[in-house]
N, C-alpha and C positions, 0 to 999 in steps of 0.2 A: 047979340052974343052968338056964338058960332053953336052948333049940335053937339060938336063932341063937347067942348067945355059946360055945357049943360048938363050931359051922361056923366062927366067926372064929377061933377057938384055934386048931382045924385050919389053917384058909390062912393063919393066923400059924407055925406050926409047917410048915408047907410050904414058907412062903417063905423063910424062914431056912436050912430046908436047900439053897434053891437058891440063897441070898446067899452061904452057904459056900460054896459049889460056884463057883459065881461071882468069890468072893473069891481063891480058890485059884486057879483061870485066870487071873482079873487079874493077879495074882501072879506066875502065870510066866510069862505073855505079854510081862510088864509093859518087862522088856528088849528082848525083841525088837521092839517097838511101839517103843521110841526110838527102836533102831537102823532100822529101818524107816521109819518120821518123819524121823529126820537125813538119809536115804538119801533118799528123798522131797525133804526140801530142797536136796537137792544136785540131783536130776533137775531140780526147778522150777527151781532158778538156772539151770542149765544149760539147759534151757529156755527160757527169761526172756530168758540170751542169744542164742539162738541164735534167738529170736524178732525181739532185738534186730537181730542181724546181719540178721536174714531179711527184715527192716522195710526195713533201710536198701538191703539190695538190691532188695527191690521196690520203695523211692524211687527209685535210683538207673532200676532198668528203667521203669519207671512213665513217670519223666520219660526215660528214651529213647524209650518206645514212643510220650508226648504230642507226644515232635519229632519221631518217624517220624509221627504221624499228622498231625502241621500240617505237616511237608514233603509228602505225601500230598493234604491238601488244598489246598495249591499246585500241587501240583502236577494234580490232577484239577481246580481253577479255570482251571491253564493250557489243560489239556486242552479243558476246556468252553468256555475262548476259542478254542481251535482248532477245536473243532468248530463254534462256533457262525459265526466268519470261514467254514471251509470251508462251510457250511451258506449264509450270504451270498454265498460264489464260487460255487457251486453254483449258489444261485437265478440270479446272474447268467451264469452260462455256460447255465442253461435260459433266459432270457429272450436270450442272445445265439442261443444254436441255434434260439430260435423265429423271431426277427428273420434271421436267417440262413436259414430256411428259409423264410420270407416273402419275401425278398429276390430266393430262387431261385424260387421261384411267380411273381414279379412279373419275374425277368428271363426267366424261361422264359415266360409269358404277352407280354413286349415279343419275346422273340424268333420266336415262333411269328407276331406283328403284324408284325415285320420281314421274315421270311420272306413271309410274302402280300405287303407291300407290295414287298418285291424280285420278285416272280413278275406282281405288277400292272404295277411300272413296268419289267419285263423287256417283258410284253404292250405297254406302251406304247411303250416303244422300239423294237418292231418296228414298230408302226404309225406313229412317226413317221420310222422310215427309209424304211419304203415310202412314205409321204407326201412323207418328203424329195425319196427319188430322184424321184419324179414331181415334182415341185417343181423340181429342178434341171434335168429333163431338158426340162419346159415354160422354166424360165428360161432355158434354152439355147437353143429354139426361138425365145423371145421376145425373145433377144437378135441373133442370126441376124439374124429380121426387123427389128430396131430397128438393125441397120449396113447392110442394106438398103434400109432405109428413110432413117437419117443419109447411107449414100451417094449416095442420090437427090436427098435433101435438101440436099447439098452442092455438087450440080450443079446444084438448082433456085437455089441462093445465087449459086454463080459466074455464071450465066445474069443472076439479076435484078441483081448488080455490073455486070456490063456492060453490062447495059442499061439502071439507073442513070446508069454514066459517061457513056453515051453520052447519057441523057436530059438531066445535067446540064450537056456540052460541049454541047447543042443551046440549053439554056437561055442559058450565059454566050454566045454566039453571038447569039442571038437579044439579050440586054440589051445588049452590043456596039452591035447594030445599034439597038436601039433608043436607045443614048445617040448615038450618031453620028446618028441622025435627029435629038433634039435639039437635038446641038450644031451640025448644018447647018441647021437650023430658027431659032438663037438668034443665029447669027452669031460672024462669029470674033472679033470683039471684047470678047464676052460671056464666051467660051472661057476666056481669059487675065486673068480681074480676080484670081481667086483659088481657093486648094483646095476652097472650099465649092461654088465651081460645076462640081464634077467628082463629088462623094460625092455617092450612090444611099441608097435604103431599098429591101432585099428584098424585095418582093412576095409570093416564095411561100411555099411550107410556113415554119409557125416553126423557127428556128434556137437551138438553146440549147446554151451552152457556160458555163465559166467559168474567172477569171482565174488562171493558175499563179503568173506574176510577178508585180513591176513591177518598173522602173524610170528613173528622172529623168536627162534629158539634163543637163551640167552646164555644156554651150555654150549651149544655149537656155530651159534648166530646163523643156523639155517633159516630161510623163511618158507611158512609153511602155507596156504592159500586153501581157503572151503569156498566148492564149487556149489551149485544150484543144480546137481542132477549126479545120479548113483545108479545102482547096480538095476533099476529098473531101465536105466537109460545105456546098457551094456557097458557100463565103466566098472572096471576092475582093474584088480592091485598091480601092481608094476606098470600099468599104461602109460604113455607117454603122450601128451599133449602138448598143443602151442598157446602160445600166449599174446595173444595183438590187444590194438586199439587202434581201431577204426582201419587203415591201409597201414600202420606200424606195428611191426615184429619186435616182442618183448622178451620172449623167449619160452622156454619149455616148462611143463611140470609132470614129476612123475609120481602119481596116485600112489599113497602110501596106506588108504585106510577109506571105505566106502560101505554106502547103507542103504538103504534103498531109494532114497532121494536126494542124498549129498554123500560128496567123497573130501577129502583131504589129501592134498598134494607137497613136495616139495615141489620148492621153485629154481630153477638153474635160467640166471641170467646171463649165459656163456662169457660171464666177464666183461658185460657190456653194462656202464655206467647210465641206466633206467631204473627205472622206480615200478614193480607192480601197484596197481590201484583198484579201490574196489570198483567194480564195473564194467573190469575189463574183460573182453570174449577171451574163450575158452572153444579149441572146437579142437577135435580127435587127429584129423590129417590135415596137411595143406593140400587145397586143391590144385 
């Protein structure tokens, strides 16, 4: 027989012994392997459930911890709107404290301007008190002399009144006289024809007045006009005056009756269709 078929006989005869061997452990393991397998599938079930169970509570937490964590991020959204608002209030209370402290640089720079300008116009009001009081105390002086002066003035007035009145009683004396030479010159039959051969024209200085009144006799429908100046203003009786407005000629009046500050005149509108009015000049001669 060959070598090798010899070494197979062998590990054939070897292996049989240890198939026996083998067999006979299977054998009596062979129970306890069931019962240990059944034992086994009772742990897995048990297992199985309690995996079950174990599922449904980490669903059940799972989905507690997903709505603790979406209430969580509501609420950190909330937060981060509040932060991000105070973060906005923030900026705005720095831009109001800067504005604010701008504010005080700007009223402290007006007040330290206010301060000089009250210290300038303090300077100034002294100088213009003292300038005052000098001011007052010259306008005192120069008042002094100015009722000094009006009261000299008021004696040099009364002086040249009287010496006026007197100049004027000298005048209507003297035209007296010279109408009375006249009328012994013209004869006494000349005397008596009528009013017109007794009314004068002024001679001297101009006389200007004007008419306050009128008015119309309604016995003779003469019209009668009161002037704004009399016998201190050398107007007396029989005078003859004119009568305008403005550059128009209205006509004549002759002084019928005079006082010392107003006289009374007829009016002769030499038959010219105008109307005397109050207001109108009055003056002694045409120039």
């Amino acid at each position: 027989m060959h070598i090798l078929s010899k070494i197979f006989v062998v590990f054939a005869a070897v292996l049989s012994i240890l198939l026996a061997g083998l067999t006979m452990a299977f054998a009596v393991n062979a129970d306890r392997i069931k019962a240990d397998y059944a034992n086994e599938q009772v742990r897995r079930q048990s297992a199985v459930d309690s995996a079950a169970s174990e599922q449904s509570a980490y669903s059940a937490e799972r989905g507690r911890l997903n709505q603790q964590i979406s209430d969580l991020a509501t609420a950190v959204a909330a937060k981060d709107a509040d932060i991000r608002e105070l973060q906005t209030s923030n900026a705005r209370e720095i831009a109001g404290r800067r504005e604010a402290m701008a504010q005080r640089d700007e009223i402290s720079n007006k007040t330290k301007v206010l301060e000089e300008t009250a210290r300038t116009q303090s300077k100034l009001i002294d100088g213009y008190r003292t300038e005052v009081t000098a001011l007052r105390d010259n306008e005192i002086q120069f008042r002094r002399r100015e009722l000094e002066l009006e009261d000299r003035i008021n004696d040099l007035e009364s002086r040249r009144e009287v010496l006026e009145q007197t100049l004027r009683s000298l005048q209507e004396q003297l035209t007296e006289v010279k109408n009375s030479l006249a009328a012994a010159q013209g004869g006494v039959g000349a005397s008596s024809s009528s009013d017109s051969a007794t009314t004068f024209v002024d001679t001297g200085p101009l006389i200007t007045a004007r008419i306050e009144s009128i008015q119309k006799d309604p016995s003779s429908g003469a019209i009668y006009a009161k002037i704004n100046a009399g016998s201190n203003d050398r107007i007396r009786d029989n005078m003859q005056m004119y009568i305008g407005r403005g550059t128009e000629f209205i006509g004549h009046i002759i002084i019928t009756q005079t006082d010392l500050n107003h006289a009374i005149g007829r009016v002769d509108l030499l038959g010219r269709k105008v109307e005397v009015m109050n207001g109108d000049t009055v003056i002694s001669r045409l120039r």
